[in-house]
PATORVO-682599 format. One line per field, with one value per residue (C-alpha): residue number from 1; residue in three letters; x, y, z. Coordinates in steps of 0.25 Angstrom, whole numbers, m for minus. Layout:
BEGIN
i = (NUM,...)
aa = (Ala,...)
px = (X,...)
py = (Y,...)
pz = (Z,...)
END
This chain:
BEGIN
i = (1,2,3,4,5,6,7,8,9,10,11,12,13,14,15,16,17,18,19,20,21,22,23,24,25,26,27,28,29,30,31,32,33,34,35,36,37,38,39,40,41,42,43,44,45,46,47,48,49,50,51,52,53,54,55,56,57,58,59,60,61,62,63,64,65,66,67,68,69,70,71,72,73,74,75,76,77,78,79,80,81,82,83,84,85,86,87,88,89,90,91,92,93,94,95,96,97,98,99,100,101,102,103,104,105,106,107,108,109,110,111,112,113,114,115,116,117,118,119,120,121,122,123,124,125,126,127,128,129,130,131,132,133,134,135,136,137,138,139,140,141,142,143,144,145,146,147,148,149,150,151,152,153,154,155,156,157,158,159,160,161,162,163,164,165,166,167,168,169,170,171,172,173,174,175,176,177,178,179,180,181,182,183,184,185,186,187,188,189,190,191,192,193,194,195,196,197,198,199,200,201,202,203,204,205,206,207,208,209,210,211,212,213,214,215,216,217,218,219,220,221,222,223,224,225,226,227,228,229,230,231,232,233,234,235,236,237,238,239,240,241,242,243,244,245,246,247,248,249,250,251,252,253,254,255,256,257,258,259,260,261,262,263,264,265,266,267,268,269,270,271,272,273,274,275,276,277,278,279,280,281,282,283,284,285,286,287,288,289,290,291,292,293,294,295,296,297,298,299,300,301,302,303,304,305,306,307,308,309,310,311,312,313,314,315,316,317,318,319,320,321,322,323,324,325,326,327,328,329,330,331,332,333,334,335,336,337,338,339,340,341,342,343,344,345,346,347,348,349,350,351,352,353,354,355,356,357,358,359,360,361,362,363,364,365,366,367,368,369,370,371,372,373,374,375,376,377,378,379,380,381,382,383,384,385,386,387,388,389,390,391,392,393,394,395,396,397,398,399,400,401,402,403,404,405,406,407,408,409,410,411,412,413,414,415,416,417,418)
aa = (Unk,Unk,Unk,Unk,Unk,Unk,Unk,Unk,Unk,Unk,Unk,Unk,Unk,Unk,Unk,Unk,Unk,Unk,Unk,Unk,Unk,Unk,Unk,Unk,Unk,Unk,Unk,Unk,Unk,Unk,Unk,Unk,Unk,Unk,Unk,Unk,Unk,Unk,Unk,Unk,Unk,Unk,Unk,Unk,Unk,Unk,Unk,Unk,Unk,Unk,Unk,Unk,Unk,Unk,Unk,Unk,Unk,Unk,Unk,Unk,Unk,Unk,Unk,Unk,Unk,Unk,Unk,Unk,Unk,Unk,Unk,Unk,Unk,Unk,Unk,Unk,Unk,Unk,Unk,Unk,Unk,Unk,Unk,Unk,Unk,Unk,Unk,Unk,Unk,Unk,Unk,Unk,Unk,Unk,Unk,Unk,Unk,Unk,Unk,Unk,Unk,Unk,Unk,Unk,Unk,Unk,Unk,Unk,Unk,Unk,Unk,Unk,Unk,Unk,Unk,Unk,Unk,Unk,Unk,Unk,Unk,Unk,Unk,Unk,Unk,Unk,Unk,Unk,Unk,Unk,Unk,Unk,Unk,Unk,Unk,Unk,Unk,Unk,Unk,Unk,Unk,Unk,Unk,Unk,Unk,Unk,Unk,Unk,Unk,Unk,Unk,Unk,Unk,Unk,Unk,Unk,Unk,Unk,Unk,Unk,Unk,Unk,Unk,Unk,Unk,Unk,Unk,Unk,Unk,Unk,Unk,Unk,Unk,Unk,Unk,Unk,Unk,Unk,Unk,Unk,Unk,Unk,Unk,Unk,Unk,Unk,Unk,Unk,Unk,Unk,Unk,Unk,Unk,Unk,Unk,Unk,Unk,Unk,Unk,Unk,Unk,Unk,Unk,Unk,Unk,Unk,Unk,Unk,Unk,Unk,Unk,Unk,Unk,Unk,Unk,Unk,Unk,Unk,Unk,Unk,Unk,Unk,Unk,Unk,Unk,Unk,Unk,Unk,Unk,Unk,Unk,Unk,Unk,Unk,Unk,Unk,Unk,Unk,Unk,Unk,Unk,Unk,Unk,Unk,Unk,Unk,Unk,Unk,Unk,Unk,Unk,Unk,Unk,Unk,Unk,Unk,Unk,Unk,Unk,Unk,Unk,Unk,Unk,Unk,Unk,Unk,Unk,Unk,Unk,Unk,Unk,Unk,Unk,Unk,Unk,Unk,Unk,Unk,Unk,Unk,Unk,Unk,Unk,Unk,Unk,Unk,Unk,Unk,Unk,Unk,Unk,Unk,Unk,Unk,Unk,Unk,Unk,Unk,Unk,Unk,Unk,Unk,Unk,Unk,Unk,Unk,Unk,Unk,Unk,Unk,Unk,Unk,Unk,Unk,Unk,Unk,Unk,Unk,Unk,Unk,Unk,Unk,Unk,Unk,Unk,Unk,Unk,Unk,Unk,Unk,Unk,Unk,Unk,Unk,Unk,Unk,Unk,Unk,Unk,Unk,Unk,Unk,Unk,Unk,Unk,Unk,Unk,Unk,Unk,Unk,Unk,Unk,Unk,Unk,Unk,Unk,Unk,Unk,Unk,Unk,Unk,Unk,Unk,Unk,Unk,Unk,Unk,Unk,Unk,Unk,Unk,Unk,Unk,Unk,Unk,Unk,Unk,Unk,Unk,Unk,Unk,Unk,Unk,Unk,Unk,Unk,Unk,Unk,Unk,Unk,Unk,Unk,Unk,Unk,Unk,Unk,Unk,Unk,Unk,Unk,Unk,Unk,Unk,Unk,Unk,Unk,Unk,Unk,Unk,Unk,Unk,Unk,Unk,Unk,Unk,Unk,Unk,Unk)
px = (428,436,434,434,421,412,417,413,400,399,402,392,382,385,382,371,363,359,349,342,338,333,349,356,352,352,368,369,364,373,386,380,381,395,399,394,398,413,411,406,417,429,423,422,434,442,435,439,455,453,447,460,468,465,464,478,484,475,470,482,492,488,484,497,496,499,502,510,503,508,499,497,509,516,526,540,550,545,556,560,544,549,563,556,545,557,560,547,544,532,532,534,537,531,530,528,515,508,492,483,470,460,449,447,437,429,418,405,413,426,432,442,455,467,479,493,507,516,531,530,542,539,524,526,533,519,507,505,497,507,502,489,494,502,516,517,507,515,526,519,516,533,532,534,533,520,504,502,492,488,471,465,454,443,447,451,437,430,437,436,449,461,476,480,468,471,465,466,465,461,467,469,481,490,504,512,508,496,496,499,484,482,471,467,459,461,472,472,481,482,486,487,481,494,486,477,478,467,465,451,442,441,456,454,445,453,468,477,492,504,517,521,531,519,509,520,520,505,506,520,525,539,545,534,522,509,513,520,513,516,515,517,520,507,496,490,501,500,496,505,516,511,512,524,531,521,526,539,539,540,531,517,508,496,496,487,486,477,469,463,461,456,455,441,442,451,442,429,434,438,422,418,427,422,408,407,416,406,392,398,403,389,383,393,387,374,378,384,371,365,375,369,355,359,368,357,347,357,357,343,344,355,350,348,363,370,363,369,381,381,377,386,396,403,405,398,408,409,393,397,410,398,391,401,408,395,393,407,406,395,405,415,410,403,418,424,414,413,429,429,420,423,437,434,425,435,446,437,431,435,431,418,414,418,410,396,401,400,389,379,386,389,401,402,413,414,426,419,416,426,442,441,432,432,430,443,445,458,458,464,465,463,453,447,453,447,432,431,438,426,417,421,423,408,404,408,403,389,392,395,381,373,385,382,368,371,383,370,360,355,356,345,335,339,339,325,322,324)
py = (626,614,603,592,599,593,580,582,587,575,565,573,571,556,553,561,553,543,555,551,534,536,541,533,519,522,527,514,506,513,511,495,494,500,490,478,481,483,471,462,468,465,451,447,452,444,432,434,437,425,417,422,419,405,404,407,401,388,384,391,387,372,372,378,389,384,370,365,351,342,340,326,323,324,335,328,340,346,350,360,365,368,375,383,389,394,403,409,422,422,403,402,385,374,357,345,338,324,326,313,310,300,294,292,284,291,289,287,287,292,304,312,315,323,321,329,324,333,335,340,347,356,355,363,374,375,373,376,362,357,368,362,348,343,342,327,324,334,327,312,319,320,304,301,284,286,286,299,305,319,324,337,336,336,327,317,317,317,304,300,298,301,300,287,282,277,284,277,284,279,284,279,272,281,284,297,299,302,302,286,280,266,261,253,255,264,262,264,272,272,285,285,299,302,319,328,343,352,365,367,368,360,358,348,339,338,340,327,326,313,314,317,305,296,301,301,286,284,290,286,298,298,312,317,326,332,346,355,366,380,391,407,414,426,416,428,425,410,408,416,412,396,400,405,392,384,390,389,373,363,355,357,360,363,376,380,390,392,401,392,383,389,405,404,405,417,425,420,426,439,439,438,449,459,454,455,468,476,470,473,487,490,487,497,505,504,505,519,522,524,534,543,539,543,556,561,561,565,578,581,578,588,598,609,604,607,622,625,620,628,640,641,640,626,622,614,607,603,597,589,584,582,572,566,562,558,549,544,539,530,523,524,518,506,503,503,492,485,483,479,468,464,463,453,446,445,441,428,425,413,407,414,406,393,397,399,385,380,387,382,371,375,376,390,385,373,365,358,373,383,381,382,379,390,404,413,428,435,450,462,473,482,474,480,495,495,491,500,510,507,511,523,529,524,529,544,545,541,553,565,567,568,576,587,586,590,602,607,610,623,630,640,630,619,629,633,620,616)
pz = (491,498,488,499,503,492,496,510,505,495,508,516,505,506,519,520,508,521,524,509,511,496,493,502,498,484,489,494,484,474,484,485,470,468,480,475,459,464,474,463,454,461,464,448,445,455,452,438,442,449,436,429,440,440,425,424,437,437,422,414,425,422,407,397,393,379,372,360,357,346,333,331,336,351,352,350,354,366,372,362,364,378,375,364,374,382,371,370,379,386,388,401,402,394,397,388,392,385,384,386,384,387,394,407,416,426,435,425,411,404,403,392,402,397,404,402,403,411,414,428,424,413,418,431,421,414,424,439,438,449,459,459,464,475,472,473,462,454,456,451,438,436,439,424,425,434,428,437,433,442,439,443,457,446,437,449,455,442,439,454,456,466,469,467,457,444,431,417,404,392,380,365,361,354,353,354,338,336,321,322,327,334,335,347,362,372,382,396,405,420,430,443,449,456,460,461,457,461,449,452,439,426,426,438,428,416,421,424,422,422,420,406,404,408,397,387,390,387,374,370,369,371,373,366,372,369,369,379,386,387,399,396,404,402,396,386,379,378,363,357,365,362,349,349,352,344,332,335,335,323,325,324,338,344,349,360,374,386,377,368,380,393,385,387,401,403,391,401,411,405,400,413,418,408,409,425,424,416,423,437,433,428,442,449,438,442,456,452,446,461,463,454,458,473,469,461,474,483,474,473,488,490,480,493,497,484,482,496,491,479,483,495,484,482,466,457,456,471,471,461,468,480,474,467,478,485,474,474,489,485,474,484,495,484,479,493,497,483,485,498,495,482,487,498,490,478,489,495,482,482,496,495,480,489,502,491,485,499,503,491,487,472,465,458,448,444,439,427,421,425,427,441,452,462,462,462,464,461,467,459,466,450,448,462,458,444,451,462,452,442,453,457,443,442,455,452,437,442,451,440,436,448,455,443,443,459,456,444,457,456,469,469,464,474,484,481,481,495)
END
């Protein structure tokens, strides 16, 4: 027997269930559930790419990878730091920078502000902070005689300030060593906010940069800095490459990398991935559910159908095939549809997050929690092959049982029974 015939006879089947309105909106329900599993799917995962995305383009693209800081002392020699990088495999560039911290005064009170000092010219080698910036304001941070100081959109209008303001920073008096201690008030110094970068997320209210030679000067550092900061080239293997070149060093450092920083995040957001992964799977599950639900009264409907069929001598095996791919079309079709939309979904993720801001005036994200302020989606077309693949391999197991119970019909008693 032509085996192409019990996939005709299985699509026959299929379209002919409209004449059952019991079968065919439990057939719909279960092709609705499929859709809307696979849809959803699609939709978490992108938006979880998307997370990661901007975790490693946006947070880790600004913040180092890793840090060698001095211990009670600024680090004399960092020059050799920087050659001695070079000759680790793996350490991509690194740059000198001068940390300050203070207070500063704000509408309503004080806040604690920490402020890096950067060579523009090792900094750009390290971070893609200038790519967030117009490239005059970059160019004001290499201005080493000027009180430039550059602040994140955030952290500008929560001090309420913009391009040309003056912001003073109240810090104790110390010297570049920190063992020798004076004792005294608080001493003022004056920036002028030369820029504005825009990151979006809690970086824009804590971030503010000037030019390296300038804080070196507030502290009387010299050629001394704080520490030099450290980019890899894959950032999984950012602590033991830190490390590494730690070790290698005589005098004594703080070691630290992204992941003892901001490694909550990216562990977050792989929880939320497993977590989301397994709850939507579970509802194409259900959704599969209905499949048997419908396959098995399409048999008991059919029973008349399958006897003839039988006894007119096609196999067991073929009633089975039947069903099987009656059930099938219902995945198929669910998975063709949950695809389509999750794909255009995931694609305008984005702009549709911003249009249900707009539309009811809240903010989904918000700076002050998360590390960015939107909503991103990142497609990858696995992620899409892995789902709908998921699906289907769902959709025929919940076929197997009722196609046998169907191939099992005895002919002579379903005949009889008609």
């Amino acid at each position: 027997m032509n085996p192409l015939l019990s996939i005709w006879v299985g699509w026959r089947f299929y379209m002919a269930r409209q004449s059952n309105s019991l079968i065919s909106f439990i057939s719909f329900a279960s092709t609705a559930g499929i859709a809307l599993g696979v849809a959803v799917l699609i939709v978490v995962l992108s938006a979880m790419n998307g997370f990661e995305s901007e975790l490693e383009n946006r947070m880790l693209g600004v913040v180092s990878h890793g840090e060698l800081s001095g211990v009670n002392q600024a680090v004399n020699n960092w020059p050799s730091i920087v050659e001695d990088s070079k000759k680790v495999p793996g350490i991509v560039a690194s740059a000198p920078f001068i940390r300050l911290q203070g207070l500063v005064q704000k509408p309503g009170g004080f806040q604690g502000l920490t402020i890096l000092g950067v060579d523009t010219q090792y900094e750009q080698k390290v971070s893609n902070i200038a790519q967030f910036m117009p490239a005059e304001t970059w160019e004001k941070l290499a201005e080493s005689d000027k009180n430039n100081i550059v602040l994140g959109r955030g952290l500008a209008k929560s001090l309420g300030l913009s391009l040309g303001d003056s912001l003073s920073m109240y810090m104790p008096n110390v010297n570049a060593d920190p063992t020798v201690k004076r004792i005294g008030s608080a001493k003022s110094y004056r920036f002028t906010v030369a820029g504005i970068f825009e990151l979006g997320g809690e970086l824009d209210l804590s971030t503010a940069y000037v030019p390296m030679q300038y804080a070196a000067s507030i502290l009387d550092m010299g050629e001394q800095v704080s520490g030099v900061r450290i980019k890899v080239d894959k950032v999984f293997e950012a602590p033991r490459l830190i490390r590494e070149l730690g070790f290698s060093q005589d005098q004594y450092l703080y070691i630290t990398d992204w992941t003892r920083t901001q490694g909550h995040l990216y562990q977050d957001i792989q929880l939320v991935r497993s977590v989301m992964y397994l709850v939507l799977a579970l509802v194409i599950a259900v959704a599969c559910f209905n499949i048997v639900s419908t396959l098995v009264m399409a048999v008991r409907d059919k029973q008349s159908e399958i006897a003839i069929l039988l006894t007119m001598g096609m196999k067991r095996s073929a009633i089975m095939t039947i069903f099987i791919v009656q059930g099938a079309l219902n995945g198929v079709l669910g998975c063709l549809l949950g695809g389509l939309f999750g794909v255009l979904i995931a694609e305008n993720l984005s702009w549709i997050a911003k249009g249900i801001e707009g539309a009811l005036g809240v903010k989904l994200l918000s700076a002050d929690i998360y590390f960015i302020d939107f909503l991103p989606s990142e497609l990858h077309l696995v992620d899409v092959a892995l789902v709908l693949l998921l699906a289907l391999v769902m959709s025929l197991i919940a076929t197997l049982y009722p196609a046998w119970k169907a191939s099992q019909t005895p002919p002579a008693s379903a005949l009889a029974g008609r």
